[in-house]
NUTI-227536 format. One record per residue (C-alpha): x, y, z; residue in three letters; residue number from 1. Coordinates in Angstrom, 2 decimals, padded with zeros to 5 digits. Layout:
! residues N
     east    north       up  rest   nr
        X        Y        Z   ALA  NUM
...
END
This chain:
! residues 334
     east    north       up  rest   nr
  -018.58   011.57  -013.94   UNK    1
  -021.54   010.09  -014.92   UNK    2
  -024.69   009.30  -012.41   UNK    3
  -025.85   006.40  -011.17   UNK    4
  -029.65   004.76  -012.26   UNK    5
  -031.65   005.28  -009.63   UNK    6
  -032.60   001.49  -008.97   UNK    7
  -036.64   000.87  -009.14   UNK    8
  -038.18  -002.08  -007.74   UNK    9
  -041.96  -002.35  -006.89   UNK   10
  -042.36  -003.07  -003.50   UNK   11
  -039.19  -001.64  -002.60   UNK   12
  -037.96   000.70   001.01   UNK   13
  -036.79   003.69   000.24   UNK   14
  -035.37   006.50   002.22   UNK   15
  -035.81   009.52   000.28   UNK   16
  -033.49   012.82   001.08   UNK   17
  -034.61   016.16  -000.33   UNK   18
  -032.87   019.73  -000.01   UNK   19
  -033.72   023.09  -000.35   UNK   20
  -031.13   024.73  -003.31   UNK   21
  -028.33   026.69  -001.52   UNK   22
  -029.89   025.03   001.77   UNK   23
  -032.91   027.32   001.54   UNK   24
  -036.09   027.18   003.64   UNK   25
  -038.87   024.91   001.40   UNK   26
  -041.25   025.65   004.06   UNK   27
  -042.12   029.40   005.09   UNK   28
  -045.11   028.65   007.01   UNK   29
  -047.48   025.36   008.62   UNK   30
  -050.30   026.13   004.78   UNK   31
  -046.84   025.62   003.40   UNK   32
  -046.30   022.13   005.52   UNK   33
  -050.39   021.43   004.81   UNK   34
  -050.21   021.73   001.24   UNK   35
  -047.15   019.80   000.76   UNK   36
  -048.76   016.99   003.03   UNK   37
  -052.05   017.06   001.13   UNK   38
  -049.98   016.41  -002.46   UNK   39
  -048.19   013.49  -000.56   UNK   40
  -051.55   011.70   000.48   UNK   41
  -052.80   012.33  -002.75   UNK   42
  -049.22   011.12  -004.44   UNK   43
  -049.06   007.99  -002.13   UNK   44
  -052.98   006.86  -003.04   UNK   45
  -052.02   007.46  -006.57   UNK   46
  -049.23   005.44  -006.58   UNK   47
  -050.54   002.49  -004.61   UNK   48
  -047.30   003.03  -001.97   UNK   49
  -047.13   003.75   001.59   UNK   50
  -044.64   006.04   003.71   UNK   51
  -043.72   004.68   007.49   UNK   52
  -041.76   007.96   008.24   UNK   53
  -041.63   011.21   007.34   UNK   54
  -040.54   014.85   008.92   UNK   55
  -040.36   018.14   007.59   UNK   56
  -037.60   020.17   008.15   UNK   57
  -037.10   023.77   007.26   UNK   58
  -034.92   023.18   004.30   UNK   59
  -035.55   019.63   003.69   UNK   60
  -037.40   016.66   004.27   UNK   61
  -037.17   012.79   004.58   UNK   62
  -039.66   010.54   003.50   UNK   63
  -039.33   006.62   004.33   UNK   64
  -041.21   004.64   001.45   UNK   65
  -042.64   001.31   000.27   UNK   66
  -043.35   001.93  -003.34   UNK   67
  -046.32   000.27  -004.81   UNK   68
  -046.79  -000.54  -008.60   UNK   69
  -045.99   002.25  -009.64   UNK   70
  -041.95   003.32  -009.66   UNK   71
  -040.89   005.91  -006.72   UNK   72
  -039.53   008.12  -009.26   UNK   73
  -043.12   009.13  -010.69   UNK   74
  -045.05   009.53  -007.10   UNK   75
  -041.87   012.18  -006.23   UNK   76
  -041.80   013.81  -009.89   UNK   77
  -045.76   013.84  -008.77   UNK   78
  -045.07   015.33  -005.36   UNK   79
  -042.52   018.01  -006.12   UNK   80
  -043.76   019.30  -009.38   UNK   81
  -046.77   020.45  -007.70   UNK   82
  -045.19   021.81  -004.38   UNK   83
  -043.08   023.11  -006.16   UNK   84
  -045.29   025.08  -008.73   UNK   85
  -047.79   025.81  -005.61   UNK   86
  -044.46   027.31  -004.10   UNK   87
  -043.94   029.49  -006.60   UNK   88
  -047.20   031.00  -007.35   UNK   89
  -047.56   031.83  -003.92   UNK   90
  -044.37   033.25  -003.27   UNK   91
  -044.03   034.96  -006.82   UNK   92
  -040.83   033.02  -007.81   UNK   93
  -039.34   031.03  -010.89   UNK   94
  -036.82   028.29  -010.93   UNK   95
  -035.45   025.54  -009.07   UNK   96
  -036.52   025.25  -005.09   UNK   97
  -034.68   021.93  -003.93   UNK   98
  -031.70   020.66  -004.91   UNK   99
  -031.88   018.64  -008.79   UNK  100
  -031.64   015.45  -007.84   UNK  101
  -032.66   013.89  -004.75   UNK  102
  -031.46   011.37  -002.90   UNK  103
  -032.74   007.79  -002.69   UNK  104
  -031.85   005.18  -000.63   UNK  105
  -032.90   001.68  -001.68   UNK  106
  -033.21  -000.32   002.15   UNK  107
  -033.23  -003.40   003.13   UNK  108
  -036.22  -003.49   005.55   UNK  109
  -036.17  -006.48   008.03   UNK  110
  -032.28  -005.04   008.84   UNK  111
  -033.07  -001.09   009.03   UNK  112
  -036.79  -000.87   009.33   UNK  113
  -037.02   000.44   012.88   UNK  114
  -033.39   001.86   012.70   UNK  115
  -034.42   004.44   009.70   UNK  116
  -038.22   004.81   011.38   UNK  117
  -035.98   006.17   014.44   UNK  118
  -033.06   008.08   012.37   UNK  119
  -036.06   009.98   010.65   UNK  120
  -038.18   011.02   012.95   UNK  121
  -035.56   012.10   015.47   UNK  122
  -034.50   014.88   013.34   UNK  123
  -036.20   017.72   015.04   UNK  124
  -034.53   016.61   018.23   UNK  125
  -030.94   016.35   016.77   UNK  126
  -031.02   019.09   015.24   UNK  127
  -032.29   021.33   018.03   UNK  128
  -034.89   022.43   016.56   UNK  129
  -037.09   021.49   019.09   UNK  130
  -034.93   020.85   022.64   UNK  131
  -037.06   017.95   024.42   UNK  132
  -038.58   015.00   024.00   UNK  133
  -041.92   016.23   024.95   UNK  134
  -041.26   018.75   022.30   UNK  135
  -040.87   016.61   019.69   UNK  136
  -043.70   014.43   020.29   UNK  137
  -046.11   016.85   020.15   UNK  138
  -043.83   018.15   016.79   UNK  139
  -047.14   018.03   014.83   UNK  140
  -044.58   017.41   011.00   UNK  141
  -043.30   014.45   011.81   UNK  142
  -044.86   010.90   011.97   UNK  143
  -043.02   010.94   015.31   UNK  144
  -046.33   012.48   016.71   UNK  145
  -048.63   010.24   015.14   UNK  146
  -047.24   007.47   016.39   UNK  147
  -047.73   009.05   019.91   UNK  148
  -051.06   009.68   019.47   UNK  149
  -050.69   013.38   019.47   UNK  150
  -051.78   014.13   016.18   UNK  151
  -053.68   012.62   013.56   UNK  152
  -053.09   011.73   009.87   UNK  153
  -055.57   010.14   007.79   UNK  154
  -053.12   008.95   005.00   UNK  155
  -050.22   007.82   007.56   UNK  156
  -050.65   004.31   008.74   UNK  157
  -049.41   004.33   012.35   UNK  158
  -050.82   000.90   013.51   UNK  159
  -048.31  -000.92   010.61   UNK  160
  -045.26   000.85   011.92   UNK  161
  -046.22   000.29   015.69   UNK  162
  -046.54  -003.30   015.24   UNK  163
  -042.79  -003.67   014.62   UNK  164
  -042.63  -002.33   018.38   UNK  165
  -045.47  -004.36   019.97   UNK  166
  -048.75  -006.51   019.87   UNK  167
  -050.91  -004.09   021.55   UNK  168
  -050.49  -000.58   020.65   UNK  169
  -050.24   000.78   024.30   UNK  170
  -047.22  -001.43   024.88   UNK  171
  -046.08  -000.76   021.09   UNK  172
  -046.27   003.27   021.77   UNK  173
  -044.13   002.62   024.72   UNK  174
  -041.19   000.43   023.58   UNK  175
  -040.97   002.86   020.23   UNK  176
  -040.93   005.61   022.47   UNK  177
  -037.73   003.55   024.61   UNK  178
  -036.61   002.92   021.43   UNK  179
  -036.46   006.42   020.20   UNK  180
  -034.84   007.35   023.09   UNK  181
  -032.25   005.08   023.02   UNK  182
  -031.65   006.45   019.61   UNK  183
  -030.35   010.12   021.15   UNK  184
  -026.79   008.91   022.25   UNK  185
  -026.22   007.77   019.20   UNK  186
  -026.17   011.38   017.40   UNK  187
  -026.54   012.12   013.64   UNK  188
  -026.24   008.62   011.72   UNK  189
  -023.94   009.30   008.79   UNK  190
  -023.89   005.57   008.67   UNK  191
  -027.40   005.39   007.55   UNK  192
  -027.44   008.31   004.56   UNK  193
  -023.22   008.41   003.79   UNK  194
  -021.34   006.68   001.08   UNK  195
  -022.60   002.85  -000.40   UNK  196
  -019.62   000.90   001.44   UNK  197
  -019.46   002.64   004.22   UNK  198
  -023.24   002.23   004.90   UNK  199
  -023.47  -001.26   003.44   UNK  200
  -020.69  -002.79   005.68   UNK  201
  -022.52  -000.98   008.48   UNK  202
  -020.33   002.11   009.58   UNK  203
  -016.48   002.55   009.95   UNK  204
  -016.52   000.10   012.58   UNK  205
  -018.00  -002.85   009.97   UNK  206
  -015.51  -001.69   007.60   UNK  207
  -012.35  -002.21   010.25   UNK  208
  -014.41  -005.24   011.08   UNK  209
  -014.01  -006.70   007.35   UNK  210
  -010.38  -005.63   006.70   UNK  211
  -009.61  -007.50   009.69   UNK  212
  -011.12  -010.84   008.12   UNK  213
  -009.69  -009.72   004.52   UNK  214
  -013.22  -010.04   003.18   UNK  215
  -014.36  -008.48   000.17   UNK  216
  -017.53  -006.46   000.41   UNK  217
  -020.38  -005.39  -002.25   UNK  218
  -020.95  -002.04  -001.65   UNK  219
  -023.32   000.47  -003.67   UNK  220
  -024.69   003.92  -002.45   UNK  221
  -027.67   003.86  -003.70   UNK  222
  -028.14   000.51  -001.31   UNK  223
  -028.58   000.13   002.54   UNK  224
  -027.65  -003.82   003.18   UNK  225
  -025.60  -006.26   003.82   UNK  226
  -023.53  -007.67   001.12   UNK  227
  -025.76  -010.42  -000.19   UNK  228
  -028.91  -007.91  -000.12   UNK  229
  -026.61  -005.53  -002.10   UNK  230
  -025.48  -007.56  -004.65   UNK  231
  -028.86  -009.47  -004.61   UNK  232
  -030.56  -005.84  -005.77   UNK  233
  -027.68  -004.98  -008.38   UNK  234
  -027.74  -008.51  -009.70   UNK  235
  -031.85  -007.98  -010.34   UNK  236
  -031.08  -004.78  -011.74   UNK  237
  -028.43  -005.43  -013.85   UNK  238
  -030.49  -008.54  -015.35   UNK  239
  -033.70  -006.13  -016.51   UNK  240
  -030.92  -003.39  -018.02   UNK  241
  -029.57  -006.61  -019.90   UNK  242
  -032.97  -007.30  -020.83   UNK  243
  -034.04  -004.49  -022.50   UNK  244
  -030.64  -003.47  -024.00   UNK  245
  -031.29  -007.40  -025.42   UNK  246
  -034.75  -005.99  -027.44   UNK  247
  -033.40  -002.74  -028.42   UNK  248
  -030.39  -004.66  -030.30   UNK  249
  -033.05  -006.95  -031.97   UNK  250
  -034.61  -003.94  -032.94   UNK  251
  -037.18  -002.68  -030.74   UNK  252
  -037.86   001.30  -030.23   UNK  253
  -040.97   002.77  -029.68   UNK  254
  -041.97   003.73  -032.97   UNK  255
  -041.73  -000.53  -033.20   UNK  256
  -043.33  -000.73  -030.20   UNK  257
  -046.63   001.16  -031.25   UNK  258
  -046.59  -000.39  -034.76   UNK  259
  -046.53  -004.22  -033.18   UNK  260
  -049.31  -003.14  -031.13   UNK  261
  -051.78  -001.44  -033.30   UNK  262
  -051.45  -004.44  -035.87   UNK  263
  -052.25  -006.36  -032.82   UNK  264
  -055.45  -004.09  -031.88   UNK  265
  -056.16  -003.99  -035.63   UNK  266
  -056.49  -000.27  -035.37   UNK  267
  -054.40   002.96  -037.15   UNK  268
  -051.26   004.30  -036.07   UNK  269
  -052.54   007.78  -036.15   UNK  270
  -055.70   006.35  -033.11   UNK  271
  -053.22   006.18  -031.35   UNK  272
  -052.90   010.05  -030.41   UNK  273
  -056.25   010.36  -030.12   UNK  274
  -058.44   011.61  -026.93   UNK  275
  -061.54   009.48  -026.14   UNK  276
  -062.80   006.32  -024.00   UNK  277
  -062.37   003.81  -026.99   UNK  278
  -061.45   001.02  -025.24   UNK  279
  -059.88  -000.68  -027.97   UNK  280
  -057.16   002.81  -027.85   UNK  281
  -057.36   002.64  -024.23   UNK  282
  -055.76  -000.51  -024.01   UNK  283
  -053.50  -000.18  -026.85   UNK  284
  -051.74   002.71  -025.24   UNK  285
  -051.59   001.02  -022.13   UNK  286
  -049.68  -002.08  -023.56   UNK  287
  -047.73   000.60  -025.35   UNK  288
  -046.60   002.24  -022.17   UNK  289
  -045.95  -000.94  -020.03   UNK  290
  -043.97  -002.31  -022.74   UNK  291
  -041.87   000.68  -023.26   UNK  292
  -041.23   001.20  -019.81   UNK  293
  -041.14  -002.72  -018.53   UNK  294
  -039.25  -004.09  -021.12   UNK  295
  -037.59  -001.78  -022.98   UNK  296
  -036.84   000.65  -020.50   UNK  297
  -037.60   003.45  -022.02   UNK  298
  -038.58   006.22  -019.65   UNK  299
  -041.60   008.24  -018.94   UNK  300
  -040.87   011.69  -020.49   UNK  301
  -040.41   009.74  -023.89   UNK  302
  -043.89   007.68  -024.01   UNK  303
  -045.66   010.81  -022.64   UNK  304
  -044.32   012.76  -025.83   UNK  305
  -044.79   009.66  -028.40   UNK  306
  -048.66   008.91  -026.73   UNK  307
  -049.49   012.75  -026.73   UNK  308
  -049.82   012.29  -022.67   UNK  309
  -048.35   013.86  -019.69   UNK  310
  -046.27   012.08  -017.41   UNK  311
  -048.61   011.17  -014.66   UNK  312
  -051.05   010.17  -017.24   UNK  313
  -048.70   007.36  -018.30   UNK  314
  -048.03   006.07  -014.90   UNK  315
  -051.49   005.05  -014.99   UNK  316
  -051.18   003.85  -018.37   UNK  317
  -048.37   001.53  -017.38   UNK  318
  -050.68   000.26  -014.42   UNK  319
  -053.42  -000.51  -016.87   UNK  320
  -050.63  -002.17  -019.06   UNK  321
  -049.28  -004.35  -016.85   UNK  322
  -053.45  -005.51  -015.97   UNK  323
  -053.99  -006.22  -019.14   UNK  324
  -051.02  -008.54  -019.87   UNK  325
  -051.69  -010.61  -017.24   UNK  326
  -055.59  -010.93  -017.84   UNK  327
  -054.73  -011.37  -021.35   UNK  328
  -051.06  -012.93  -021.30   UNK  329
  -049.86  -010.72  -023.68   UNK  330
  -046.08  -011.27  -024.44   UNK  331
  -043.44  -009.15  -026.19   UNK  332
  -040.25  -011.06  -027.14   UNK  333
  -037.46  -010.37  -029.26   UNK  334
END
């Protein structure tokens, strides 16, 4: 059966799941926990995106994200290609460490904001692996802490996430902490990771709710909302697939693609693959990749090949792109 798109929207909340393979530590040690910490700071700045909550775990980890410009797909490809390949080396392995495909959780904030902020970072306490609450908030891999003001994290804004709790951040740190601990009774939240309807309709009891009413509800697992916010986000979706199925019947590909814009640029087709700070190339490739990814959906791994680039290389390219067509009001149409 095929997979699902994951659905990428600038801007966007995003709880992101991942798991060890076979449930297997990712994390032998705290310079494992450092490291992995450093590449997200570096990964977030990158990216222009933020991350309200986060926790390690021994064999996985969750990660609560805003995305910036950039899509979430490259800042994790970012992340885990380099813990992952730090993993390695150090432990003198080969293949896969975390399950293929991780999960991602498109949210809609003003509804679960301080309900997923919660769910996260009370992990280490639901899962035992630390037994109190003064445990956990001195639980220096979690945000959980932070938010205390029991550790510190450059890269973690805790001021943003404690102003969902209060004006000041003395009474702020106090009604999360209420709020966390009001959280405990409620156990482990299948309702807020399990399957799109289920979640959507908000738990077993919203379904029951529903039937009861004989109401037909949009449901979507890759979603967290309520019905109109799911089918708002599917609807968007659905319209930029349309889109850019739309230019590639006209006849748009990406061999197209860089032809249209090098006779715009006035410069050769062969430039194109060329290393240097021409700005004239510079900006052609960036159009290129914005284009290719914006409106004809084309994805990373492709450009990177076609531009003679790696794949972080044309995230920034697509950056520059999308700069450049709005300074310039550049437009691509079928």
């Amino acid at each position: 059966m095929p997979r699902n798109r994951r659905l990428e929207i600038p801007g966007a909340l995003y709880h992101i799941i991942v798991r060890g393979i076979e449930r297997r530590k990712i994390f032998n040690d705290n310079d494992d926990r450092e490291e992995f910490l450093r590449r997200l700071a570096k990964a977030l700045e990158r990216s222009g995106s933020n991350c309200h909550a986060w926790v390690l775990m021994p064999n996985h980890f969750h990660l609560l994200i805003q995305t910036g410009k950039n899509p979430m797909s490259d800042l994790m490809r970012s992340l885990m290609s380099g813990y992952v390949g730090y993993f390695n080396r150090k432990y003198h392995r080969s293949g896969y460490l975390v399950q293929n495909r991780y999960k991602s959780i498109l949210c809609q904030q003003d509804a679960y904001y301080k309900e997923l902020v919660r769910y996260i970072h009370l992990n280490p306490l639901v899962s035992s692996l630390v037994k109190t609450m003064d445990e956990l908030n001195k639980y220096p891999w979690s945000g959980h802490a932070v938010l205390m003001g029991k550790a510190k994290r450059e890269w973690y804004h805790e001021d943003e996430v404690l102003s969902y709790f209060g004006r000041t951040k003395a009474s702020a740190r106090r009604d999360y902490l209420t709020f966390i601990q009001d959280g405990l009774a409620m156990g482990r939240r299948q309702d807020l990771i399990g399957g799109g309807l289920k979640r959507s309709a908000g738990g077993w009891a919203g379904i029951q709710a529903l039937k009861k009413m004989n109401t037909r509800w949009q449901g979507d697992e890759r979603i967290l909302g309520d019905g109109d916010f799911v089918s708002a986000v599917i609807k968007e979706w659905e319209e930029d697939i349309e889109s850019a199925e739309k230019m590639q019947r006209a006849g748009w590909n990406i061999e197209k693609l860089v032809d249209h814009v090098c006779e715009l640029f006035k410069i050769k087709k062969e430039d194109i693959e060329r290393k240097g700070k021409n700005n004239q190339i510079a900006h052609a490739k960036g159009l290129i990749a914005y284009w290719a990814k914006q409106k004809l959906g084309i994805n990373g791994v492709t450009i990177g090949k076609k531009l003679g680039l790696s794949r972080q290389a044309v995230s920034l390219l697509v950056a520059q792109g999308e700069k450049l067509v709005k300074e310039k009001n550049y437009i691509l149409t079928s």
